[in-house]
LUMVOKE-996847 format. One record per residue (C-alpha): x, y, z. Coordinates in steps of 0.001 Angstrom, whole numbers, plus 500000, padded with zeros to 6 digits. Example, Ala and Ser with C-alpha at 12.3 -4.5 7.8 and 13.67 -1.06 7.14 Angstrom:
BEGIN
512300495500507800;513670498940507140;
//
This chain:
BEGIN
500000500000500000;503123502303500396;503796502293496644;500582504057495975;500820506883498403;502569509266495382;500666508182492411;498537511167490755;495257511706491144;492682513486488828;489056514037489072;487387513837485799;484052513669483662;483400510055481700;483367510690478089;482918507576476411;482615503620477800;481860502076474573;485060499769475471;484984496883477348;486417497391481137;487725501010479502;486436504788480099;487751507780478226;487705510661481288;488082514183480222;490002515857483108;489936519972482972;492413522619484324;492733525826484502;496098527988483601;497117531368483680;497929532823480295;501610533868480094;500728537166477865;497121538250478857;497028537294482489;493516535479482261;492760532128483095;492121529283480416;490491526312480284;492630522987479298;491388519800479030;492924516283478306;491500513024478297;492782510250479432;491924506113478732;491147504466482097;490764501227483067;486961500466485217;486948496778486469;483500496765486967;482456498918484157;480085500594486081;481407503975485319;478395505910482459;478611508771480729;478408512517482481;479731511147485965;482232512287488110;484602510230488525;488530509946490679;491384508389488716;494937506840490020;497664506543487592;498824503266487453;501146500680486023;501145499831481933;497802498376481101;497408498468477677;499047500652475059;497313503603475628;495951503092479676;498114504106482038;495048505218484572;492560503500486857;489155504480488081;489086504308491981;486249505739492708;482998508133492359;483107510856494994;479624511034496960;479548515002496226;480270514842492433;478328511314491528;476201510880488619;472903513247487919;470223510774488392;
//
């Protein structure tokens, strides 16, 4: 359990589970533009890996960075926060 102590974390919105055990999770930032001084909006997405595939589209959901899975999924769903869970 001490190797996953300093493994990022990102909260993110599901985008896509059309894959099996997968989730594409769209994870937004904000930055400060170097010339105008106004903050922008940056978003990447990133290919997760949901055991249960239980995760659907519009929620809320935490990811862990993890080992390798696949060629593309380096990222893990651990879990829906309470606060930020789906709309139902």
């Amino acid at each position: 359990m001490a190797g996953t102590l300093h493994r990022k974390v990102r909260v993110g919105e599901v985008v896509s589970n059309k894959m099996d055990k997968t989730v594409v999770v769209k994870v937004e930032r904000k930055m400060l533009h170097p010339v105008f001084k106004k903050f922008v909006k940056r978003t990447k997405k990133f290919v997760a890996h949901d055991e249960g595939d239980k995760c659907q589209i519009g929620d809320t959901v935490e990811i862990m960075e993890t080992k390798p899975l696949s060629k593309t999924k380096r990222w893990k769903v651990v879990s829906v926060p309470a606060s930020l869970g789906s709309k139902e």
